[in-house]
C-alpha positions as CSV (number, residue, x, y, z in Angstrom):
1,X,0.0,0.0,0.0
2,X,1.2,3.5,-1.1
3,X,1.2,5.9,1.8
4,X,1.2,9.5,0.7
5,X,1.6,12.4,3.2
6,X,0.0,15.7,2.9
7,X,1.5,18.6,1.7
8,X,1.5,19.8,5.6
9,X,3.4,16.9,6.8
10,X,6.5,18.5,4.4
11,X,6.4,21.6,7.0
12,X,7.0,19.2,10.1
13,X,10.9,18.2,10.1
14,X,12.9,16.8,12.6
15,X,15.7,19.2,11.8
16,X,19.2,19.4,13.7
17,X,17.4,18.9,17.0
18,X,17.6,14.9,15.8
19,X,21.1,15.1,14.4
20,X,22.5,16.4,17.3
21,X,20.4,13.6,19.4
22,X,21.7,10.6,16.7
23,X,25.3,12.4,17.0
24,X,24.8,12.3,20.9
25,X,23.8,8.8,21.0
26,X,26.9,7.8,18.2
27,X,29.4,9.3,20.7
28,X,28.1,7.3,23.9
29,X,27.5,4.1,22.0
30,X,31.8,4.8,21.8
31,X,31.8,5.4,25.2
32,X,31.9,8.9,25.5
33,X,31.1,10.7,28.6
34,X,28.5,12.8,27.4
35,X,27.2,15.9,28.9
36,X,23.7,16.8,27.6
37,X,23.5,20.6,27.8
38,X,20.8,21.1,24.7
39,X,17.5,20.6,26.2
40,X,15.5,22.6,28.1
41,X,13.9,20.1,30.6
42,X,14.1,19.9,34.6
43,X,16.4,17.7,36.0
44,X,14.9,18.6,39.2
45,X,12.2,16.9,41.0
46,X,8.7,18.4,41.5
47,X,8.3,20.0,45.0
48,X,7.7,17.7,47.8
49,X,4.4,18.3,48.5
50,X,3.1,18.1,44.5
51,X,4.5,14.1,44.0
52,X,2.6,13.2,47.2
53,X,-0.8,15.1,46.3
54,X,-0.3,13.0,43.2
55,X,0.6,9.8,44.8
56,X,-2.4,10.2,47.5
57,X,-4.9,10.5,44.1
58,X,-4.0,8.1,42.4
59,X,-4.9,5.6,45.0
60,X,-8.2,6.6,44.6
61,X,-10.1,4.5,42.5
62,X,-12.3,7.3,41.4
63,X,-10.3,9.0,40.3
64,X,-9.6,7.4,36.6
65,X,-12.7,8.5,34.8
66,X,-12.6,11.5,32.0
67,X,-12.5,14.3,33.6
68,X,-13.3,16.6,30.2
69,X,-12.1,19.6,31.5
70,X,-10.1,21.6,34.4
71,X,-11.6,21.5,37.2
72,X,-13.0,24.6,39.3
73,X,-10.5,24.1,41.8
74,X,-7.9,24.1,39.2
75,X,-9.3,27.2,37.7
76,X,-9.7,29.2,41.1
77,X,-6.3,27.7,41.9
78,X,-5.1,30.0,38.4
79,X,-6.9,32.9,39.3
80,X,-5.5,32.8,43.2
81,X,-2.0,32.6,41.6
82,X,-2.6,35.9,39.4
83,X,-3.9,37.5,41.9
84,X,-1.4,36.9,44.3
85,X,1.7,37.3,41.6
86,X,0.6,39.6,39.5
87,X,-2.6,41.9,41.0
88,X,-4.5,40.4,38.2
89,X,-8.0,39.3,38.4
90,X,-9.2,36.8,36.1
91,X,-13.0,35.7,35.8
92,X,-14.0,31.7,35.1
93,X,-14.4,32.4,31.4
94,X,-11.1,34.3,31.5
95,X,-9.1,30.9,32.1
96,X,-8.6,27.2,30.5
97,X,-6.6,24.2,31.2
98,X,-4.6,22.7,28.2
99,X,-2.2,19.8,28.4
100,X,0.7,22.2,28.9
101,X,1.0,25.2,27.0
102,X,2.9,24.1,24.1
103,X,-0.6,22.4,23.0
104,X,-2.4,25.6,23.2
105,X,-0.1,27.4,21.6
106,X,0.6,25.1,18.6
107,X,-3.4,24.5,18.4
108,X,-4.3,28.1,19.0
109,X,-3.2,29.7,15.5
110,X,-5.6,26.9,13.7
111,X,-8.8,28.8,15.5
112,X,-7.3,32.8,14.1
113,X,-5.5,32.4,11.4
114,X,-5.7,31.2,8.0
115,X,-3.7,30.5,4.2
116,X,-2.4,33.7,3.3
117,X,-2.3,35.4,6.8
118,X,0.7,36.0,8.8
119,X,1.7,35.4,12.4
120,X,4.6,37.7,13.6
121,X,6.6,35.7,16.0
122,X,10.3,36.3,17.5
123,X,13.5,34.8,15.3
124,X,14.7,33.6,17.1
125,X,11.8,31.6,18.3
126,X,10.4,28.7,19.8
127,X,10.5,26.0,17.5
128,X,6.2,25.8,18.4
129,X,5.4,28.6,16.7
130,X,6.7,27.4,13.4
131,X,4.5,24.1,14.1
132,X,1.4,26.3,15.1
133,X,1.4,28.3,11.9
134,X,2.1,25.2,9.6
135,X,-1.1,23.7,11.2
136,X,-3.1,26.8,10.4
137,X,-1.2,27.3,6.6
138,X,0.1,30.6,7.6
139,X,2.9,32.2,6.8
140,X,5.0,32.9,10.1
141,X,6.8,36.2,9.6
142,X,9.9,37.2,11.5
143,X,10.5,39.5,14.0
144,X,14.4,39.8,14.7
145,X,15.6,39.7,17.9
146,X,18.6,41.7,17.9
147,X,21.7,42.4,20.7
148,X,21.6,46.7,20.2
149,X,17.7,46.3,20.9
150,X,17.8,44.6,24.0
151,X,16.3,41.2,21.9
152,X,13.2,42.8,21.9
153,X,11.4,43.2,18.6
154,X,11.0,46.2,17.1
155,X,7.5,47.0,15.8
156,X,8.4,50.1,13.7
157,X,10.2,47.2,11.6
158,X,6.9,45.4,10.6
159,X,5.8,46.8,7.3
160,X,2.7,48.4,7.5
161,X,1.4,45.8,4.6
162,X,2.3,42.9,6.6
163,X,0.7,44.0,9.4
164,X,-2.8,44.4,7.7
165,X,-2.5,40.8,6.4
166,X,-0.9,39.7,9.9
167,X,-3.9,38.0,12.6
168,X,-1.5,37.3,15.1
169,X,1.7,38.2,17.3
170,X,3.5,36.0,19.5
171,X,5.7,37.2,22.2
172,X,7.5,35.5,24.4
173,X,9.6,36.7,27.7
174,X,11.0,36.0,29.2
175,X,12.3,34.2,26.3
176,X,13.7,30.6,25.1
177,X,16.3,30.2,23.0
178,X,16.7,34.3,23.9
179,X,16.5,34.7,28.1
180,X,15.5,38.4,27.9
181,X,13.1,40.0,29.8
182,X,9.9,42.2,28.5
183,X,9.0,45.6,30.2
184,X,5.8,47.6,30.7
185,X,7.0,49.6,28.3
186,X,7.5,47.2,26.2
187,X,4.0,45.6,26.5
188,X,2.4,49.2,26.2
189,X,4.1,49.4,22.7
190,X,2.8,46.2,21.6
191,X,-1.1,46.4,22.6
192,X,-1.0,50.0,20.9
193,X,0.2,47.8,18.1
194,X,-2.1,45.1,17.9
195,X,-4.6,47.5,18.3
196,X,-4.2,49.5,15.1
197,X,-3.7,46.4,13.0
198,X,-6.2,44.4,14.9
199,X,-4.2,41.4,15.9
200,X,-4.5,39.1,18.8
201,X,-1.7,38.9,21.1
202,X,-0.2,35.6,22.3
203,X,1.9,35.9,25.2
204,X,4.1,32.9,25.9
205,X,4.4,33.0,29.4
206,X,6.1,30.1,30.4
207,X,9.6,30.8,32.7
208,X,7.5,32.9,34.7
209,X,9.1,32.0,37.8
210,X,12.8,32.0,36.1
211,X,13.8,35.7,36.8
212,X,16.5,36.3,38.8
213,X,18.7,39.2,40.2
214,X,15.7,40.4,41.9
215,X,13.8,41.6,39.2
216,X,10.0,41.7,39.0
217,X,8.3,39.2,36.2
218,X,5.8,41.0,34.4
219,X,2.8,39.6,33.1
220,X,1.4,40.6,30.1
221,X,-2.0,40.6,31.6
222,X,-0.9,43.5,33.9
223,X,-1.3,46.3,30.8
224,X,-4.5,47.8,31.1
225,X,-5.7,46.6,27.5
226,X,-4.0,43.3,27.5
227,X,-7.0,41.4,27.7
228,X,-9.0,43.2,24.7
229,X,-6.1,42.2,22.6
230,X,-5.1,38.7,23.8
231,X,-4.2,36.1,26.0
232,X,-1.3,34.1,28.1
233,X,-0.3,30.9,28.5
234,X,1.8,29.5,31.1
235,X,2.8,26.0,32.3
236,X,4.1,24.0,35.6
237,X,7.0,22.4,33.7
238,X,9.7,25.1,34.5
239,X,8.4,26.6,37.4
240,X,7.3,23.4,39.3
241,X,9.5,21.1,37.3
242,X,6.6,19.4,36.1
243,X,7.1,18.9,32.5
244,X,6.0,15.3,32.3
245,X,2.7,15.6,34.1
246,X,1.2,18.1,30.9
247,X,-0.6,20.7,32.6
248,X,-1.2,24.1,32.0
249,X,-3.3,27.0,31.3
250,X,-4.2,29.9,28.9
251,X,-5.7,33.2,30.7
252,X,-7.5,36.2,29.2
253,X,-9.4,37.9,26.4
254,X,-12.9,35.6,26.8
255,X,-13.7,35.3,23.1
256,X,-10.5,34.0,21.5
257,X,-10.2,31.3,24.6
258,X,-13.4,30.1,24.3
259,X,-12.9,29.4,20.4
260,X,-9.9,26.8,21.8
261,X,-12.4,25.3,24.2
262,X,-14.6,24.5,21.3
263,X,-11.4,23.3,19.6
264,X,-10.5,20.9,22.7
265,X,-13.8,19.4,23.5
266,X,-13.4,18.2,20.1
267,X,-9.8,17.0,20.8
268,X,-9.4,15.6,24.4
269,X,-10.7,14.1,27.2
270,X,-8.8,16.5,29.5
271,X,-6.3,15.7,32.4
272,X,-5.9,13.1,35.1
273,X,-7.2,14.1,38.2
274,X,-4.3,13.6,40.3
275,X,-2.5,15.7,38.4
276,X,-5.3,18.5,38.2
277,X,-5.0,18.2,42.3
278,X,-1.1,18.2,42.3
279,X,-1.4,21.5,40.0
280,X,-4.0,23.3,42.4
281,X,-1.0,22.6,45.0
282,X,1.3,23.8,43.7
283,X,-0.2,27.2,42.5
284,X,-1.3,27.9,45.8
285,X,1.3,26.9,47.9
286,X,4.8,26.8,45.9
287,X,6.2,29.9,46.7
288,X,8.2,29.1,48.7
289,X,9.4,26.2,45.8
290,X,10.0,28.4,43.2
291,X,12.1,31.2,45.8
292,X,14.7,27.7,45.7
293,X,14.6,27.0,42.3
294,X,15.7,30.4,41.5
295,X,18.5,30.0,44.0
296,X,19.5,26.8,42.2
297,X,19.5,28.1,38.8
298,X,21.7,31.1,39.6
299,X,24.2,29.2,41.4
300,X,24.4,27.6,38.5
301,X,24.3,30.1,36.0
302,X,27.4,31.5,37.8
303,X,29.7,28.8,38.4
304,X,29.4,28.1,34.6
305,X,29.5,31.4,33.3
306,X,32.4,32.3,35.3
307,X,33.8,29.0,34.0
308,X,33.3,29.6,30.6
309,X,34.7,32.6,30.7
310,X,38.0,31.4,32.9
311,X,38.7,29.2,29.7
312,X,38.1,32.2,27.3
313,X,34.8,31.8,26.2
314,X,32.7,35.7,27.5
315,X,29.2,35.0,27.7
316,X,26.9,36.9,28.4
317,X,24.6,36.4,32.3
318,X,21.5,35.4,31.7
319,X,18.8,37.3,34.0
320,X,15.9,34.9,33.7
321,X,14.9,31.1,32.4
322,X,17.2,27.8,32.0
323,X,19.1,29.1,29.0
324,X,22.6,30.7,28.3
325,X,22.3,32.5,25.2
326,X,26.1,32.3,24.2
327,X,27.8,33.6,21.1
328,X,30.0,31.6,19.2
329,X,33.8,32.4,19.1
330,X,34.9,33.9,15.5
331,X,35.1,32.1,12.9
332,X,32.6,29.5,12.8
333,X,28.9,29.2,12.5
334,X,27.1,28.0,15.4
335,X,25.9,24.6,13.8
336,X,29.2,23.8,13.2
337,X,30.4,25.2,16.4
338,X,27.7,22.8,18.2
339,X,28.5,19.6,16.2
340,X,32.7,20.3,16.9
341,X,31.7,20.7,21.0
342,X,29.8,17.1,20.7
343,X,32.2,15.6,18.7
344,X,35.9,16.5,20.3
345,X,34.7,17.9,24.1
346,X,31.0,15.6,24.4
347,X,29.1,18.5,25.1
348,X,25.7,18.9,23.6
349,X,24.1,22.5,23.4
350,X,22.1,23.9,20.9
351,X,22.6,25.8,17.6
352,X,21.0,29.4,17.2
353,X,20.3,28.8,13.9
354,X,17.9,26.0,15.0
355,X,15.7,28.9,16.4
356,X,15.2,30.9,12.9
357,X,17.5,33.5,10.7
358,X,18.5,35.7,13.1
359,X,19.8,32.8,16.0
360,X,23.1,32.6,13.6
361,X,26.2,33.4,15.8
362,X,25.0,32.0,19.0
363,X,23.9,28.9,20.6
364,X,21.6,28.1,23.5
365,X,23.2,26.4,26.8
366,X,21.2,24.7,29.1
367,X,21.3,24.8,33.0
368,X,19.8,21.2,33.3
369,X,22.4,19.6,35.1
370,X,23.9,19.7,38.3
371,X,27.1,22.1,38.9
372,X,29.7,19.6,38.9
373,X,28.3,18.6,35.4
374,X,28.3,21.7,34.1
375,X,32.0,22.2,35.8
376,X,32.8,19.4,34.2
377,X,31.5,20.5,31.1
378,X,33.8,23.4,31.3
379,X,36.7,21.1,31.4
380,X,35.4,18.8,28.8
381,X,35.6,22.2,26.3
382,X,38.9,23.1,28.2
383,X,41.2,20.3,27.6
384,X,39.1,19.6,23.7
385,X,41.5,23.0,22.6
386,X,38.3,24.1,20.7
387,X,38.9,27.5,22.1
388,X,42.9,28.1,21.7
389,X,42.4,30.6,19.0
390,X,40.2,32.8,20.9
391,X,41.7,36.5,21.5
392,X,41.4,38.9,23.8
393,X,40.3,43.0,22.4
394,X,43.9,43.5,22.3
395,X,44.1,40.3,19.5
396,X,46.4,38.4,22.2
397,X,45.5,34.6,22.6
398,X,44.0,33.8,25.7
């Protein structure tokens, strides 16, 4: 039997994210310590108190039925958490659980945007939003996130004619691949924005709790107008290190999130129980949690950074999320950059380019193992000699 794909299937590639894993895999097969620094999940456990609420349900025998839909706890549990966080208040029709927000926001652009439209979305960029707009056949168009503009996108940039044929604008900060940071200011700019062109803002919300240095996350739901213009997802994988339980939510303008209700009553059943219950937990009572976590992840942020840079390799501090954007030394492109630190010091990160156009130069680090890892990491590059011919600004090797 001849098995034909459709002509969406040809937008859905597995890209370098595979080579580097079958590269990764090649090297350990030759027993090769290596040191997995490319994927941004938790290597931390779940707060205490989460894996027991989820443990205690799922004893109960009741608890294995459909359960459609979040529950009300679930939803209060979301609007206690904005509250509390951000001053927000959220109605029940301002809130829905999806099965972590990556299915929201890959599902999303299906219900808002058509063939021919566009969805302006950072480059570099989650690889999601490339998936979301292939499932909707629009054309995703570029915003660059550049170094002298804080890697913040520029809306003056857009041309005007791309804007009137454009439905919808992702943003996403604080950022992955790019950890930087939104401000008021910031948001301000881009309802005024959306509002001339009428386009619905998506707001990818998801290292929430990954800012550091003691700066203040900001919400996009905290801009008077955010919620005539769009909405927000946000998940418990980073912030409660539960990326394998699927669980998250979308929160805001009441029209566009009831059009991906509709969607998911016709999609899913919704999620376990026990993990709705866990969830509830955790957004009520994980302060405290997430005040650690950030301790962790600076700690090590630093002892890498400072490192990386004690072997010659300046990169920049990240101030939020699980991600070192780094720029390659001179000289070589960051694909090829990445696929030399697998192959002669066993270190796996990411390539910029992986992440759109304008992720060229750089690659993405990830702080998902523990500090001696990542010290050994340093080493790994260290003794490999990939980074002789790096120079100092007075063109002196270091």
């Amino acid at each position: 039997m001849k098995i034909t794909p459709s002509q969406r299937t040809e937008q859905f590639k597995k890209g370098v994210f595979s080579e580097l894993a079958s590269l990764k895999q090649k090297k350990m097969n030759e027993g090769f310590d290596v040191i997995d620094l490319s994927i941004g999940s938790p290597d931390l456990s779940p707060p205490s108190f989460v894996m027991e609420a989820i443990a205690k349900e799922a004893m109960d025998s009741t608890q294995y039925g459909y359960t459609l839909t979040g529950t009300q706890e679930f939803h209060e549990a979301v609007a206690y958490y904005y509250k509390e966080k951000f001053m927000v208040d959220l109605s029940e029709d301002e809130i829905l659980q999806v099965t972590g927000s990556q299915d929201g926001l890959t599902h999303l652009p299906m219900l808002l945007a058509s063939n021919g439209d566009y969805i302006l979305a950072p480059d570099p960029g989650y690889t999601a939003y490339q998936a979301g707009a292939a499932m909707a056949e629009a054309e995703l168009y570029p915003m660059p996130l550049k170094e002298e503009n804080n890697f913040l996108p520029d809306f003056t940039e857009i041309p005007e004619e791309v804007a009137e044929r454009a439905k919808l604008m992702i943003l996403n900060f604080p950022g992955n691949p790019v950890p930087a940071i939104a401000s008021e200011r910031f948001y301000k700019e881009a309802i005024d924005f959306a509002k001339r062109f009428n386009i619905i803002v998506i707001s990818d919300f998801a290292y929430s709790e990954l800012i550091y240095d003691g700066i203040r996350p900001v919400s996009f739901m905290e801009i008077e107008g955010a919620k005539e213009v769009g909405v927000e997802f946000n998940s418990l994988s980073k912030s409660f290190n539960m990326a394998g339980c699927r669980i998250g939510y979308v929160v805001g303008n009441q029209t566009v999130i009831n059009l991906l209700r509709i969607l998911k009553s016709n999609l899913d059943y919704g999620i376990f129980s026990p993990i709705q219950k866990a969830a509830v937990t955790a957004l009520r009572n994980g302060k405290d949690f997430t005040e650690q976590l950030r301790e962790i992840y600076v700690s090590r942020r630093d002892k890498l950074i400072g490192g990386l840079r004690g072997i010659g390799w300046n990169v920049e501090s990240p101030k939020a999320t699980m991600f070192i954007w780094a720029k390659v030394p001179d000289g070589w492109k960051s694909t090829e950059f990445a696929y030399v630190l697998i192959e002669q010091a066993g270190v796996v990160v990411t390539p910029g380019s992986a992440f759109g156009k304008y992720g060229e130069g750089y690659v993405r680090i990830a702080l998902v193992q523990p500090e001696n890892r990542l010290l050994a990491a340093v080493e790994k590059i260290s003794k490999s000699g990939i980074l002789r011919n790096i120079t100092d600004i007075n063109g002196q090797p270091i």
